[in-house]
C-alpha positions as CSV (number, residue, x, y, z in Angstrom):
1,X,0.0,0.0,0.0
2,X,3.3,2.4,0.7
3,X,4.6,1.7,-2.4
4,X,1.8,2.3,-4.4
5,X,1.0,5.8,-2.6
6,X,4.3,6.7,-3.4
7,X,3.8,5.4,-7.1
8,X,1.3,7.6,-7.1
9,X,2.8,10.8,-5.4
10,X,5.2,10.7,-7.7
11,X,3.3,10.6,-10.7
12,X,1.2,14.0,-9.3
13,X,4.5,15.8,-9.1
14,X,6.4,14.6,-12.3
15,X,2.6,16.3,-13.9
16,X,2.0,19.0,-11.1
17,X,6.0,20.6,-11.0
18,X,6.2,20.6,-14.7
19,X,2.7,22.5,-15.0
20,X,3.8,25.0,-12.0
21,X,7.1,25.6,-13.7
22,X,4.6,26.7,-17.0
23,X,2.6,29.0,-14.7
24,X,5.3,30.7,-13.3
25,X,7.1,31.0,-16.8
26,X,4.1,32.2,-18.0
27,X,3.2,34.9,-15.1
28,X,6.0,36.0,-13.6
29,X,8.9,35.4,-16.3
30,X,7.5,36.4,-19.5
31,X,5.9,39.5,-18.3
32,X,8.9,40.3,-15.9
33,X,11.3,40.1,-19.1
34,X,9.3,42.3,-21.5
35,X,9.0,45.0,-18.6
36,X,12.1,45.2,-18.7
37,X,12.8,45.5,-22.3
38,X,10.5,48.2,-22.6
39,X,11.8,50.4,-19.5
40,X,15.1,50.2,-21.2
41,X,13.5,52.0,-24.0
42,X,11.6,54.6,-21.2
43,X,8.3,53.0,-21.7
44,X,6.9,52.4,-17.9
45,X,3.4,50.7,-17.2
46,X,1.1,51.3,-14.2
47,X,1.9,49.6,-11.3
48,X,0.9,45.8,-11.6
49,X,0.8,42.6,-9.4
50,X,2.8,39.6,-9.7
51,X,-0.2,37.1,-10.9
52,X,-3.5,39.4,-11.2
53,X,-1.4,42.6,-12.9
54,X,-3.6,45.7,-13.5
55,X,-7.5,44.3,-13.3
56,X,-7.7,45.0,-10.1
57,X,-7.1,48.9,-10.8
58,X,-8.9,48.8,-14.3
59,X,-12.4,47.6,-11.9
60,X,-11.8,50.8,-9.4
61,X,-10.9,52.7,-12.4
62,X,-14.0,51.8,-14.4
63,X,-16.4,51.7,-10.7
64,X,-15.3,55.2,-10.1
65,X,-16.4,56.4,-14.2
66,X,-19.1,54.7,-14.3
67,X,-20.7,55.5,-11.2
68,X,-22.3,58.7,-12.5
69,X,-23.4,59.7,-16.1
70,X,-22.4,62.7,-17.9
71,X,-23.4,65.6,-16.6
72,X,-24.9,66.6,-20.4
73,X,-25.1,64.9,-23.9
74,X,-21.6,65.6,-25.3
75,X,-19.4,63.4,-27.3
76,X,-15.7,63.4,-25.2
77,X,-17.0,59.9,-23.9
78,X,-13.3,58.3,-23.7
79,X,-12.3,59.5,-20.1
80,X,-16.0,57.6,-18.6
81,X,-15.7,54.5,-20.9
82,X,-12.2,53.6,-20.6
83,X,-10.5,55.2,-18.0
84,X,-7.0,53.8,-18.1
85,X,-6.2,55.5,-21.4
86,X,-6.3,58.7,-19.7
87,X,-5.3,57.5,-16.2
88,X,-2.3,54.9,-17.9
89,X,-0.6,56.8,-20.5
90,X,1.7,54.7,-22.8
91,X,4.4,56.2,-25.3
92,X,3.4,53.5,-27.7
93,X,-0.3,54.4,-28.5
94,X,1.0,57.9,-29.7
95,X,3.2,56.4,-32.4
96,X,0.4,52.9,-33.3
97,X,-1.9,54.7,-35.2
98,X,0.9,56.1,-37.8
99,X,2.5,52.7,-37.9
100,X,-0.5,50.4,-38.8
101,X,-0.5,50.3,-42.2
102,X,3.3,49.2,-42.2
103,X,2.9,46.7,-39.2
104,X,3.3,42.9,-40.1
105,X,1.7,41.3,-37.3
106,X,-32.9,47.6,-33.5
107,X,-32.3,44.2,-32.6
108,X,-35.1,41.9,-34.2
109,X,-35.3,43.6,-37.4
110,X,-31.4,43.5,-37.5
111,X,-31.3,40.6,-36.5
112,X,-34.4,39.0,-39.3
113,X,-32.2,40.4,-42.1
114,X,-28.8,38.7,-41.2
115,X,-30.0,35.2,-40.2
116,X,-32.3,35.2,-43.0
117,X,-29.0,36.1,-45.6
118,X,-26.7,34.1,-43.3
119,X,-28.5,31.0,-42.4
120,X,-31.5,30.9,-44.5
121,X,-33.8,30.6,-40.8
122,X,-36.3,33.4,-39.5
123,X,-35.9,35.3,-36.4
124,X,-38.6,33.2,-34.9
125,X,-36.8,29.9,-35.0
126,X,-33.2,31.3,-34.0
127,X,-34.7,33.0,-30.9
128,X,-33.9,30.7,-28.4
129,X,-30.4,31.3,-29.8
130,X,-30.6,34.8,-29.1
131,X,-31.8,34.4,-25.4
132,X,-29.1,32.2,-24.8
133,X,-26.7,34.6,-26.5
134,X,-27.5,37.4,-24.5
135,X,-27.2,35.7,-21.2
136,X,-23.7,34.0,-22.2
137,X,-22.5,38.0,-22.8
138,X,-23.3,38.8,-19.2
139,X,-21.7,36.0,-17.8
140,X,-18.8,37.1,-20.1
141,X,-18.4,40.5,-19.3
142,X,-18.3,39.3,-15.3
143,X,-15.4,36.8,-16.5
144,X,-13.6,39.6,-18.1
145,X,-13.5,42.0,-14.9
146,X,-12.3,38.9,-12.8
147,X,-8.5,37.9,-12.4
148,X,-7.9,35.1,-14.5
149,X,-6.7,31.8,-13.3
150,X,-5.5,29.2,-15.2
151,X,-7.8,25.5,-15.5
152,X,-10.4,27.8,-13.3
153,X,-13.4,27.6,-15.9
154,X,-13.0,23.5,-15.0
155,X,-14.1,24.1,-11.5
156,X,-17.5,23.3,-10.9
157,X,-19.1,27.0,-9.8
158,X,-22.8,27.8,-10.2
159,X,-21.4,30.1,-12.7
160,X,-19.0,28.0,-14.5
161,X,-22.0,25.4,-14.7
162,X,-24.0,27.8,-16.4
163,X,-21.5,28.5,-18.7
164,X,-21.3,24.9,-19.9
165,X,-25.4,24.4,-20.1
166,X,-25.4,27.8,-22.0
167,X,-22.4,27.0,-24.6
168,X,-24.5,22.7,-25.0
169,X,-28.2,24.8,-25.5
170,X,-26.8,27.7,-28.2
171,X,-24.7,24.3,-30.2
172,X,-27.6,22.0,-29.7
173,X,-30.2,24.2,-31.4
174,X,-27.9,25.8,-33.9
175,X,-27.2,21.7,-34.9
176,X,-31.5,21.7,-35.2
177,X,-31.5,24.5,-37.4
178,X,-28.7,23.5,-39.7
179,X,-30.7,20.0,-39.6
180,X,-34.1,21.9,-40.2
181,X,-32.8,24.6,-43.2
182,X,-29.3,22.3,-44.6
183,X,-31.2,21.4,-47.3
184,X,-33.1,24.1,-48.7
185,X,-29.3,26.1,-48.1
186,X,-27.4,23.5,-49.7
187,X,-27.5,25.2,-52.9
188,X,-28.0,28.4,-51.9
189,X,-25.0,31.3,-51.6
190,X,-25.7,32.4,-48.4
191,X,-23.3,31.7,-45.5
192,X,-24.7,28.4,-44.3
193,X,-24.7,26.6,-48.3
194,X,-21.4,27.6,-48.6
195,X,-20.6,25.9,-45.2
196,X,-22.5,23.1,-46.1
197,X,-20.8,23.1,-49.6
198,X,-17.2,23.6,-48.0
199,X,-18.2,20.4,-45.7
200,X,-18.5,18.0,-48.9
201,X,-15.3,19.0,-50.7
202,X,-12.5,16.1,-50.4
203,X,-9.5,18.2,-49.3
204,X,-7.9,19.1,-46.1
205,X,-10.0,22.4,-46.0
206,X,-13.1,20.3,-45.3
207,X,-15.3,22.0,-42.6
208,X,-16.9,19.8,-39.9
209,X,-20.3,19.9,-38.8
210,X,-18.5,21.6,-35.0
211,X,-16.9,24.4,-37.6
212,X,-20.3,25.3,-39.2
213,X,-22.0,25.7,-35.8
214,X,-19.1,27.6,-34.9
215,X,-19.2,30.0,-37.9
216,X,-23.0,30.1,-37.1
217,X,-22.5,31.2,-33.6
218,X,-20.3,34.1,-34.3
219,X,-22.9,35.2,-37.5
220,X,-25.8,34.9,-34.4
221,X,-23.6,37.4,-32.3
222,X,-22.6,39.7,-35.2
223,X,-26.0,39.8,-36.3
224,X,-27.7,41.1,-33.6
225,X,-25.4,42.8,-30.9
226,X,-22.9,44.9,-32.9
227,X,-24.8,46.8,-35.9
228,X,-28.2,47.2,-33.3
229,X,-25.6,48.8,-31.0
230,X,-24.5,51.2,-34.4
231,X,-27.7,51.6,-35.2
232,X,-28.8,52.9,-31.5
233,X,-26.0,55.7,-31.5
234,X,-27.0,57.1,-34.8
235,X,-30.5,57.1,-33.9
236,X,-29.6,59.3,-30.1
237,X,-27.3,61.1,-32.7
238,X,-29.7,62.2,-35.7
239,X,-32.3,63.0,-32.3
240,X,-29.6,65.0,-30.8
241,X,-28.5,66.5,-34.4
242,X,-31.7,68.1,-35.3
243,X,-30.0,69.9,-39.0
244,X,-27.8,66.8,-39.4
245,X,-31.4,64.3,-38.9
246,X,-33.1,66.9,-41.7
247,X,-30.3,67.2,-44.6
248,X,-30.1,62.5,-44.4
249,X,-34.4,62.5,-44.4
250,X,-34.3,65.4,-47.3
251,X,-31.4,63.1,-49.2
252,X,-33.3,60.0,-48.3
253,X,-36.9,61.2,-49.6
254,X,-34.8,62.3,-53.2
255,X,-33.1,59.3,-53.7
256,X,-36.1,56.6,-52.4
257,X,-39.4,59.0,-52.2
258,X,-41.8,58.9,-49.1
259,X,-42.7,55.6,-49.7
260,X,-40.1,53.1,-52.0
261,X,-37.5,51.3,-49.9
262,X,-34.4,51.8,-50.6
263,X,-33.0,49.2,-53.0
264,X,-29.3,48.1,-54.6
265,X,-30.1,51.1,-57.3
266,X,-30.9,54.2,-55.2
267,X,-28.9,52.9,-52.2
268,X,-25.3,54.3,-53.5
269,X,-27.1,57.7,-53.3
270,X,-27.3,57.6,-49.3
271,X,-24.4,59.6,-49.2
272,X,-25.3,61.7,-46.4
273,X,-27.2,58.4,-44.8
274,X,-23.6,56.9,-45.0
275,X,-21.5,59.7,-43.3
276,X,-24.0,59.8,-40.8
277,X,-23.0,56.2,-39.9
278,X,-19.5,56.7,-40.3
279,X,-19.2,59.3,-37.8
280,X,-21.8,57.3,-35.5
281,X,-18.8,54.6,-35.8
282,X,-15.8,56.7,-35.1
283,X,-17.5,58.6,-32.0
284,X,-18.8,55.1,-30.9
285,X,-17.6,52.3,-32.6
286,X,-18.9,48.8,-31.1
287,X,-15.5,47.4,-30.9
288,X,-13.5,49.6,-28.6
289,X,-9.9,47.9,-28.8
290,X,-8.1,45.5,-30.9
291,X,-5.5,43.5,-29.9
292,X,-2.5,41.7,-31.5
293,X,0.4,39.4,-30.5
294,X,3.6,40.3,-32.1
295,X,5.1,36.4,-33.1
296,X,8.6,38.3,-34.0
297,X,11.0,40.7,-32.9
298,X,9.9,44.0,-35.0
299,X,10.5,47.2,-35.3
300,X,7.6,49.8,-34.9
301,X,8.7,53.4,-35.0
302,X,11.6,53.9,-32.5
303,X,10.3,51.4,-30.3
304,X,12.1,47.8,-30.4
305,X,9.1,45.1,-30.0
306,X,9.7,41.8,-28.7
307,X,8.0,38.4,-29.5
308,X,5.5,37.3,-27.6
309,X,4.4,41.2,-26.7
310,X,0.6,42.1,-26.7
311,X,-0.4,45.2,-28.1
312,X,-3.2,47.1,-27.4
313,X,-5.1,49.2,-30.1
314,X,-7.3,51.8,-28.5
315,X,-9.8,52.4,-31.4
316,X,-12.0,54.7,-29.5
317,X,-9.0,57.0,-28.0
318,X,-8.0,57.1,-31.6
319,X,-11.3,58.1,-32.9
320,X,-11.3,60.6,-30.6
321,X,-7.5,62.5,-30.7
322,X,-6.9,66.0,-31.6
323,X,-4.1,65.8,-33.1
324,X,-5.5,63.2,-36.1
325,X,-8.8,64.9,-36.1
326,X,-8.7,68.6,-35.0
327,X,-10.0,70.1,-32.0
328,X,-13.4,69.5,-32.6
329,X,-12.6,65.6,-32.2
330,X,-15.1,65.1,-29.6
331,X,-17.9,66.9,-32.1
332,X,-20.6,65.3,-34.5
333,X,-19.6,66.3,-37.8
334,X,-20.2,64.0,-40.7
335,X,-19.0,66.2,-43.0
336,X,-15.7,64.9,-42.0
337,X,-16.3,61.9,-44.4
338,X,-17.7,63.4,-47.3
339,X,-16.7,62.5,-50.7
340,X,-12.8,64.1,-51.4
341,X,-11.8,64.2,-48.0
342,X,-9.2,61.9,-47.0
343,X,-7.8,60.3,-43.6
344,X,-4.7,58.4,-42.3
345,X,-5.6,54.3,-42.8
346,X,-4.5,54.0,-38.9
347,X,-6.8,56.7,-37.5
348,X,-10.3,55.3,-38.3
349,X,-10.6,51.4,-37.9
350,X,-14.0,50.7,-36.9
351,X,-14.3,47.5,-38.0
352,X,-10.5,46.8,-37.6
353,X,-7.4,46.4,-40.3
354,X,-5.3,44.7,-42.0
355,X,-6.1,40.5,-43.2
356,X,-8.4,40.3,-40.1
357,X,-10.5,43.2,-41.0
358,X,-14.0,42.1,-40.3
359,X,-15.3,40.3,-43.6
360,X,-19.2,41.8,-42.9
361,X,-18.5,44.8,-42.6
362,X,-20.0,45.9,-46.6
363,X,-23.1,44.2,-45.5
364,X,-23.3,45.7,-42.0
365,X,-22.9,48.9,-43.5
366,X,-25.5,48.3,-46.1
367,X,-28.3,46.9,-43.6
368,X,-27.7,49.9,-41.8
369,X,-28.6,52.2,-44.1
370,X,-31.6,50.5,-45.3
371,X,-32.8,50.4,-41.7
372,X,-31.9,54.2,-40.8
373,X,-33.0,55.4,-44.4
374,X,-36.8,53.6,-43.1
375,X,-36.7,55.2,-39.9
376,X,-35.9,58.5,-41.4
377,X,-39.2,58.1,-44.4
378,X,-41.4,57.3,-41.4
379,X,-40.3,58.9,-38.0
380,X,-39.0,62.4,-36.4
381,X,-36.4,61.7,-33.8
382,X,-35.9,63.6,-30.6
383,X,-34.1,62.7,-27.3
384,X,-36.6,62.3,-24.7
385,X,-36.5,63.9,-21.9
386,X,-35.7,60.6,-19.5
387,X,-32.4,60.3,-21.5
388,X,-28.9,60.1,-19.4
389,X,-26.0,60.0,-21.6
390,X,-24.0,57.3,-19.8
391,X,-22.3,55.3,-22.4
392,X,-20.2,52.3,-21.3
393,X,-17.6,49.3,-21.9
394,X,-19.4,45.6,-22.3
395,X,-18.3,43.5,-25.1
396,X,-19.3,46.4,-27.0
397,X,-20.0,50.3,-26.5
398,X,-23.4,50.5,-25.0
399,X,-25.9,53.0,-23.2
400,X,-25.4,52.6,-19.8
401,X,-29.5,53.3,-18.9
402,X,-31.0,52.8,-22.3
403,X,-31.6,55.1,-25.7
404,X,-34.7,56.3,-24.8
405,X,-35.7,58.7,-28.4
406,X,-39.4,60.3,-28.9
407,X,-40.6,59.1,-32.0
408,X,-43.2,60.8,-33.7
409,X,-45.0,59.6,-37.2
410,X,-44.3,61.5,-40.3
């Protein structure tokens, strides 16, 4: 009996000293090194623990911006919704968004439109989905504001639990609806037939049936959450923007009428519909950072980069400088991307850059200007009252306490 505990204690450590030895690497070492590296170039970080690092600071910083809106509806949003780019300046942001281009490494209505392109389902059947969806973000957002421990998500917590029952239902009934509407896509060029179609090919690019679900999650997430979020600011901001709502509905009613919706021949003539949007995504965009893992040692500006460093692109503190976009950075001005006006590729990144730009972005910006061209025939917009301008960080830039607009029939 001795010898076999002992057979077995030393099987735990020849697995347990081995994985500790990875941890530590991986916590202490590896950040410890590239600290370094980058204070012998005068680039200094705020203070950070050993094994959490800076969450616990980024929670009091973001408890203490959040914990009262604005005091009025302005634009200069970047102090309340991230913090620590104000209160954790960094010599690198100043010099990213010049280097970019050279660097190497409305919900139901939304919603209907995509799946129905994507999927070939209605809104109807994928709600479930949906429900699911919006519950798995919460539990998300709480994960991403904790301090991560490795092989923790394995633990059996009430919330790790739900995780797991959340992440079978959403797989289980996408696998019923690709089931229910395979066949009537199979042939079809929306995103689900050529899933299926990619599924049958004999080569090693074959996609399994766990790849199509996944590809149908993330079109479930994109479809609904992001471009509903784009469409919410531009409606607060056409409200707010009484001369900016009136020149997009005079453009709108000479391009489609009072009553014609707009289609793929009048749509190009949006103009003013589009820079509407287009400021809507640089004053709010849904995505509000990007980040990247450098896989070499390169060279970025006068800054010496080593492998295995993660950068962090602050989209919405670029959107929002005064040195790339003049003083009135923190103003509505579409104007600013009308036709023959020109900006740096690495200032405006909405939907991100480079080979992983985000592949639906033509189509997000086409449903959106087919849903605010309708609005804009039909309704007046004005902020109500009730409003409180509190916008904040989930997954994606969000109203803290609700768009609530005044809509009145035209």
């Amino acid at each position: 009996m001795a010898a076999l505990l002992g057979i077995l204690l030393a099987a735990f450590l020849a697995a347990a000293v081995p994985f500790a030895l990875r941890l530590l690497h991986s916590f202490l070492w590896v950040p410890r090194r590239l600290e370094r590296r980058f204070r012998r170039q005068g680039i200094r970080g705020p203070p950070r623990r050993p094994l959490s690092g800076n969450a616990a600071g980024y929670r009091d910083l973001l408890a203490a911006a959040q914990s009262a809106p604005l005091a009025s509806f302005h634009h200069a949003v970047v102090a309340r919704v991230a913090p620590h780019y104000r209160e954790w300046p960094s010599e690198i942001t100043a010099i990213t968004s010049s280097m970019l281009d050279r660097w190497e490494v409305q919900d139901e209505a939304r919603a209907e439109f995509e799946i129905d392109c994507g999927i070939g389902s209605s809104y109807e059947e994928g709600k479930r989905v949906f429900e699911l969806q919006e519950e798995q973000l919460k539990l998300t957002i709480l994960a991403m504001r904790t301090v991560y421990i490795p092989g923790f998500r394995f633990v059996p917590t009430k919330k790790n639990r739900r995780r797991h029952m959340l992440n079978q239902e959403v797989r289980n009934s996408l696998r019923k609806l690709i089931e229910i509407n395979g066949r009537k896509c199979e042939h079809s060029n929306n995103l689900l037939g050529m899933m299926l179609s990619a599924s049958k090919l004999g080569s090693e690019f074959r996609m399994g049936i766990e790849e199509i679900i996944d590809g149908c999650k993330t079109f479930y997430f994109t479809g609904k959450e992001t471009t509903a979020n784009l469409l919410t600011w531009a409606t607060l901001l056409l409200a707010l923007h009484q001369e900016w709502q009136n020149k997009a509905r005079d453009e709108v009613f000479q391009a489609c009428g009072k009553s014609e919706y707009p289609n793929a021949e009048n749509l190009s003539n949006l103009k003013i519909v589009n820079m509407v949007l287009k400021e809507t995504l640089r004053l709010y965009p849904p995505a509000m950072f990007l980040n990247r893992m450098v896989n070499r040692d390169v060279k970025l500006g006068k800054l010496d980069i080593p492998a295995g460093t993660q950068l962090h692109f602050p989209i919405l503190d670029i959107h929002h400088d005064v040195s790339i976009w003049g003083a009135d950075a923190d103003e509505f001005d579409p104007s600013r991307f009308a036709e023959g006006k020109s900006y740096h590729l690495g200032a405006y990144f909405p939907f991100g850059i480079g080979p992983t730009i985000c592949v639906g972005q033509n189509l997000t910006m086409v449903e959106a200007k087919v849903a605010l061209a309708m609005i804009l025939q039909r309704f007046a917009l004005v902020v109500s009252p009730s409003y409180v301008h509190a916008p904040m960080h989930g997954v994606t830039l969000q109203p803290q306490y609700g768009a609530q607009v005044l809509v009145h029939k035209i």
